[in-house]
C-alpha positions as a Markdown table, in Angstrom:
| # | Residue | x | y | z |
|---|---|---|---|---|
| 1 | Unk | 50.4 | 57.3 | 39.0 |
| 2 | Unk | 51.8 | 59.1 | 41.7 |
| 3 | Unk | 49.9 | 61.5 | 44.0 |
| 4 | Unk | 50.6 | 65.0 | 43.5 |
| 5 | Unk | 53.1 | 66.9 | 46.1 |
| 6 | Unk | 51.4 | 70.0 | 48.1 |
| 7 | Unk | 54.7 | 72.1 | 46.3 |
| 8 | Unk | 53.5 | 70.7 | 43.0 |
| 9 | Unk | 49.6 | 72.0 | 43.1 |
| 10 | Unk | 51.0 | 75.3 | 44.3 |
| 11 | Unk | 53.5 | 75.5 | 41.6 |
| 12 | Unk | 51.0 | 74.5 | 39.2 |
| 13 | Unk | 48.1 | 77.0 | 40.4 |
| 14 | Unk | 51.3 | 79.6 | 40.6 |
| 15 | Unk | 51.9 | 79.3 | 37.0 |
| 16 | Unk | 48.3 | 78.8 | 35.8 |
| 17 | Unk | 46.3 | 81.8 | 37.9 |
| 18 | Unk | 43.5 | 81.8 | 35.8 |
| 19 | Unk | 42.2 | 77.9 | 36.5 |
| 20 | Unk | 40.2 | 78.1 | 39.4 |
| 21 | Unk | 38.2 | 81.5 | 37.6 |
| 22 | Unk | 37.9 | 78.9 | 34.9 |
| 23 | Unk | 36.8 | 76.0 | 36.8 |
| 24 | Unk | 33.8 | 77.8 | 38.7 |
| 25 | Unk | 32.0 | 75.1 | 40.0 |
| 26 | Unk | 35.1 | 73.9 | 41.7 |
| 27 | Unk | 35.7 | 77.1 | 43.4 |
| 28 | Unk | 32.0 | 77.4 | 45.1 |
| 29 | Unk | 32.7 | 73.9 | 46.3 |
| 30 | Unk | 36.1 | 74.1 | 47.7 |
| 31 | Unk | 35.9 | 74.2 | 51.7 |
| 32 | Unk | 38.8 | 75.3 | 54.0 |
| 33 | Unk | 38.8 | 74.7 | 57.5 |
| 34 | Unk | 39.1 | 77.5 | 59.4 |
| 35 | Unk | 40.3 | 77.6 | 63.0 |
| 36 | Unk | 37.6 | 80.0 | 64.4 |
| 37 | Unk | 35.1 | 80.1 | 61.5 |
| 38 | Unk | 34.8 | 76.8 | 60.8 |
| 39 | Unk | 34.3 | 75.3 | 57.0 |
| 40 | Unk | 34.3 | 77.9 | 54.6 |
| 41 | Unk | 34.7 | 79.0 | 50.7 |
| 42 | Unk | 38.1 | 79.8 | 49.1 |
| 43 | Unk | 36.2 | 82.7 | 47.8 |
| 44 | Unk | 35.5 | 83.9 | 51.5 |
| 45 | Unk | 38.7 | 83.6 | 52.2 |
| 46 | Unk | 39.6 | 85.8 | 49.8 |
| 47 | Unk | 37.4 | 88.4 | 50.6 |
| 48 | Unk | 38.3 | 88.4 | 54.4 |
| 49 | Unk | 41.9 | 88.6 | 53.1 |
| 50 | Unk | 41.3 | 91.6 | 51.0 |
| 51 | Unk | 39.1 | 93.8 | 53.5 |
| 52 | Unk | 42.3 | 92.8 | 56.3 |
| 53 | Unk | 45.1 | 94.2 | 53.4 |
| 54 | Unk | 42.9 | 96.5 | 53.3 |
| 55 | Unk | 42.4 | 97.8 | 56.5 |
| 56 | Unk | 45.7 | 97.5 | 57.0 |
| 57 | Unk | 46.9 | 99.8 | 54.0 |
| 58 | Unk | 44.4 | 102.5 | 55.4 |
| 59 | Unk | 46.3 | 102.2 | 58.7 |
| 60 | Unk | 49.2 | 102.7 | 57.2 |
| 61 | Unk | 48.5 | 105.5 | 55.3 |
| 62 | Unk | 46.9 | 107.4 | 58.5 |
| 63 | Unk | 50.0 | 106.6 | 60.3 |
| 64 | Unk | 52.0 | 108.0 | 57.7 |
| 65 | Unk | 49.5 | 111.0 | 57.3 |
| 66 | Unk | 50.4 | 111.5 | 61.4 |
| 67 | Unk | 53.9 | 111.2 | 61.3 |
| 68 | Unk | 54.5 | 113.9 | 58.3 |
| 69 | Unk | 51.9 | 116.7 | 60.4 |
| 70 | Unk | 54.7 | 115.9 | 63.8 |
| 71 | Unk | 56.8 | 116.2 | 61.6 |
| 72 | Unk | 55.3 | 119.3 | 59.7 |
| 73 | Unk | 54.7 | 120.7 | 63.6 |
| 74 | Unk | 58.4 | 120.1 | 64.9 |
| 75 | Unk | 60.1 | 121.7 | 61.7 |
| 76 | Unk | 57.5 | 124.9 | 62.2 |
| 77 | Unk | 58.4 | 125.2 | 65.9 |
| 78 | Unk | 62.3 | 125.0 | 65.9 |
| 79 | Unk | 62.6 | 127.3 | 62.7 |
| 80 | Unk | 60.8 | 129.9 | 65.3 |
| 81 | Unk | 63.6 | 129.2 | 67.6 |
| 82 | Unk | 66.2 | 129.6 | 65.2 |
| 83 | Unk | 65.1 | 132.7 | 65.2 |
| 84 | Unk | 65.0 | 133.3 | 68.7 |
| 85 | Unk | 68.8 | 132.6 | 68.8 |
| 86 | Unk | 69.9 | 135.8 | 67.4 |
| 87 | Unk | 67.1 | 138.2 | 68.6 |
| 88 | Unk | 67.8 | 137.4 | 72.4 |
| 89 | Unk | 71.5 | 138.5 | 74.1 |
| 90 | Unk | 70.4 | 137.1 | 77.9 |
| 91 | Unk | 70.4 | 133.1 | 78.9 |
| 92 | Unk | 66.8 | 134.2 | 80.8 |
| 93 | Unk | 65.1 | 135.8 | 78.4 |
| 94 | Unk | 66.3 | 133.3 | 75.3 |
| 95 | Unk | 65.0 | 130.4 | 78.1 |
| 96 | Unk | 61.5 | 132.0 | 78.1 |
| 97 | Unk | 60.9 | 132.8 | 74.8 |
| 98 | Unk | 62.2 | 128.8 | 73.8 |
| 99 | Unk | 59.8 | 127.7 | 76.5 |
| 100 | Unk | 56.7 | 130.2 | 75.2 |
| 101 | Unk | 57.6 | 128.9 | 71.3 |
| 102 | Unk | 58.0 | 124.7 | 72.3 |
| 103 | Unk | 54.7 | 124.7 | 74.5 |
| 104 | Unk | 52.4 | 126.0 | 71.9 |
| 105 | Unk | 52.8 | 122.4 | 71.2 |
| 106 | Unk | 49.6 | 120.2 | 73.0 |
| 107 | Unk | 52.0 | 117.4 | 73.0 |
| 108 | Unk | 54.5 | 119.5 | 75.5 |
| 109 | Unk | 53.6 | 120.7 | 78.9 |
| 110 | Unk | 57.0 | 121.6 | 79.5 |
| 111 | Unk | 60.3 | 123.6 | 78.4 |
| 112 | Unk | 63.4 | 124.3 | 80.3 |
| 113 | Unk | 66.7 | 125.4 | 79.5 |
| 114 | Unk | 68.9 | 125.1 | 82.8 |
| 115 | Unk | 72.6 | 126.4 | 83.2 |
| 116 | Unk | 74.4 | 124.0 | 84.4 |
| 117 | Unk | 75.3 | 123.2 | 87.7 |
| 118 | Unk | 76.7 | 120.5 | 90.2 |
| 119 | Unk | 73.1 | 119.5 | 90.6 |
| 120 | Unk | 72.5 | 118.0 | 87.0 |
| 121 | Unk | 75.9 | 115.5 | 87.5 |
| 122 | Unk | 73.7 | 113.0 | 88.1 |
| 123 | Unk | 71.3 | 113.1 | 85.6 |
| 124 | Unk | 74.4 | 114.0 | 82.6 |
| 125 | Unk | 76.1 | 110.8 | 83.8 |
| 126 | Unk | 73.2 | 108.7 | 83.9 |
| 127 | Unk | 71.2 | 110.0 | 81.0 |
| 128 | Unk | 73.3 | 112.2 | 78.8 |
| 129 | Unk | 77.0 | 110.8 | 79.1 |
| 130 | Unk | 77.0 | 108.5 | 76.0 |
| 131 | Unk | 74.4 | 109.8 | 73.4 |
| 132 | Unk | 74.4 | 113.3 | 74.4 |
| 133 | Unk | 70.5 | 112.9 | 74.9 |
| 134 | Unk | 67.7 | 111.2 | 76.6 |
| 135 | Unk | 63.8 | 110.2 | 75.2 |
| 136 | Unk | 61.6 | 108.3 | 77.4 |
| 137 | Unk | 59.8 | 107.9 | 80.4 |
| 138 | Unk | 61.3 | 110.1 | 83.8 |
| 139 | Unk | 61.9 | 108.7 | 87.0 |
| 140 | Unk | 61.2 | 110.7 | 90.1 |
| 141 | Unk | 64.9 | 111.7 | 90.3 |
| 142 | Unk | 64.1 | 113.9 | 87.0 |
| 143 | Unk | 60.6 | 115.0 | 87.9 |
| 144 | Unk | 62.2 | 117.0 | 90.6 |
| 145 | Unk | 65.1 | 118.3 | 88.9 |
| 146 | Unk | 63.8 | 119.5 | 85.9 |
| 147 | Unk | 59.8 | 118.9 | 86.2 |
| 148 | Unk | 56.1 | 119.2 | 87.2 |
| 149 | Unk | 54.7 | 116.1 | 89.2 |
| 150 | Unk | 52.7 | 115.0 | 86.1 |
| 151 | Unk | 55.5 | 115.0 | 83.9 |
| 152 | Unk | 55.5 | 111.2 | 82.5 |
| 153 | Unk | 57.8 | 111.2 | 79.3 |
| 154 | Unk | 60.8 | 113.5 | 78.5 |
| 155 | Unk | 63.7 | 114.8 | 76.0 |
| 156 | Unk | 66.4 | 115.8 | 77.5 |
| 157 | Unk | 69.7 | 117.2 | 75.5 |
| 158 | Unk | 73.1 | 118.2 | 76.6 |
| 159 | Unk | 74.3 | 121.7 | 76.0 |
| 160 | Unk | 78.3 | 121.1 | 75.6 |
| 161 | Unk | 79.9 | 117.8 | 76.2 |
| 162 | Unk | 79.7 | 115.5 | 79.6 |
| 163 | Unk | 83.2 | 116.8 | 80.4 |
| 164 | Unk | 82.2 | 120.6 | 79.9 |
| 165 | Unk | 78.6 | 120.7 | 80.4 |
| 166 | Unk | 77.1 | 124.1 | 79.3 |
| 167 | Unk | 73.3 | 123.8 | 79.8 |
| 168 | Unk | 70.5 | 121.6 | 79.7 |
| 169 | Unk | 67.4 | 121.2 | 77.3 |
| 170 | Unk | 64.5 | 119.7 | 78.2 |
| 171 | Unk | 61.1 | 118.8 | 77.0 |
| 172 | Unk | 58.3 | 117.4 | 79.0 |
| 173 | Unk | 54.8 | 115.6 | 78.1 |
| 174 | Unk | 51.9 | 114.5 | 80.3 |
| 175 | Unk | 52.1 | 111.7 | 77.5 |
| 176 | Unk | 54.2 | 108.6 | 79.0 |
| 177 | Unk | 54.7 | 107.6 | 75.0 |
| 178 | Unk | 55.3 | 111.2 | 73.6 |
| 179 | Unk | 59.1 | 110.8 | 73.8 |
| 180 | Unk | 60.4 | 107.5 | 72.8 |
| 181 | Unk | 64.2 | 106.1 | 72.4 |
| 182 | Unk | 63.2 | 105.2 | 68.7 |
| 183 | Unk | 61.7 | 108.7 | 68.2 |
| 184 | Unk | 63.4 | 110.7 | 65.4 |
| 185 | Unk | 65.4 | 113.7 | 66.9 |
| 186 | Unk | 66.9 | 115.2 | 63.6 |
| 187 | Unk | 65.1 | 119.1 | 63.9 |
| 188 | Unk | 66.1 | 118.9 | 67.7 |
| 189 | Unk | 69.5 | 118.3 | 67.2 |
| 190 | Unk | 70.2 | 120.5 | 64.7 |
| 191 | Unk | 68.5 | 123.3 | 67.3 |
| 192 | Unk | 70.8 | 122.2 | 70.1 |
| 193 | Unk | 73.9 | 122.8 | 67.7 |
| 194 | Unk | 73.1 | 126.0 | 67.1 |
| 195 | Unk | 72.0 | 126.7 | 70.5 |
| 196 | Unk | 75.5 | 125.7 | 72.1 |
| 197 | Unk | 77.3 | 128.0 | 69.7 |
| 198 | Unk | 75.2 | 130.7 | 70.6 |
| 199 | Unk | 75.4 | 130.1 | 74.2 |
| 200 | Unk | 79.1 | 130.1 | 74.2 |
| 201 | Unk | 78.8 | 133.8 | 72.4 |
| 202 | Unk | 76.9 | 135.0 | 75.6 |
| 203 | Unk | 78.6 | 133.5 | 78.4 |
């Protein structure tokens, strides 16, 4: 008689779940070798396996549970400056008001909305030219042209077009992972839409 093939007893025990809850005694004295436990019940192994699946769902979840409250935050925050859009008629005073609404956030330190200027070439051709916008950690360059010394990770959006540049947006965080390239950016963008309209109506 041939001896059974590894794909063959998984096959079997695949198709016949119930045999080692029907075979008791062989399951109490079934030993896997561990690499860091050492010798140790199927049943064991199970139960280690369900309390990790387990762990990890609740991770999970809370990670979802974070995400939808940023989420929840970033939606609450740029409705308010839709708003501001059409209540404010200077670049100034629409620059303050964005900068009071955005840092109500404890994840942002910092707001600016710059005109643009010969000064910002740099930073548009390196950052901005082919997305339109930046997330990520700032180098030094940016710390000084848009920031505070403790500034570690930043958003930073185009107003206009690299060829027509009308203004920049930019968030700052102490947080060096607050603003990420894989972050999603959907609210934000939708804001700077609206905001280059409306600063074309009051230049």
């Amino acid at each position: 008689m041939s001896e059974l093939t590894k794909e063959q007893v998984a096959e079997y025990l695949a198709r016949h779940p119930d045999f080692l809850i029907e075979q008791p005694e062989l399951l109490a004295q079934l030993e896997l070798h561990h690499k860091t436990q050492g010798a140790t019940s199927l049943v064991h192994i199970q139960q280690r396996q369900l309390r990790e699946h387990n762990t990890q769902l609740k991770n999970q979840i809370h990670s979802m549970s974070e995400h939808a409250k940023q989420n929840e935050l970033v939606y609450r925050l740029f409705s308010q400056c839709h708003r501001q859009l059409w209540t404010n008629y200077d670049f100034n005073t629409l620059a303050a008001n964005l900068r009071n609404i955005i840092c109500t956030s404890p994840h942002i330190s910092e707001c600016r909305l710059v005109k643009y200027n010969n000064t910002l070439d740099g930073l548009i051709e390196h950052r901005l030219s082919q997305f339109g916008h930046y997330l990520g950690r700032v180098n030094q360059q940016e710390r000084e042209l848009l920031f505070c010394e403790n500034t570690q990770s930043s958003a930073i959006y185009l107003i206009g077009c690299s060829e027509k540049p009308v203004a920049i947006l930019a968030f700052g965080s102490h947080d060096e992972n607050h603003f990420e390239p894989a972050q999603d950016n959907l609210f934000v963008l939708d804001f700077v839409h609206a905001l280059q309209l409306r600063l074309l109506e009051l230049a």
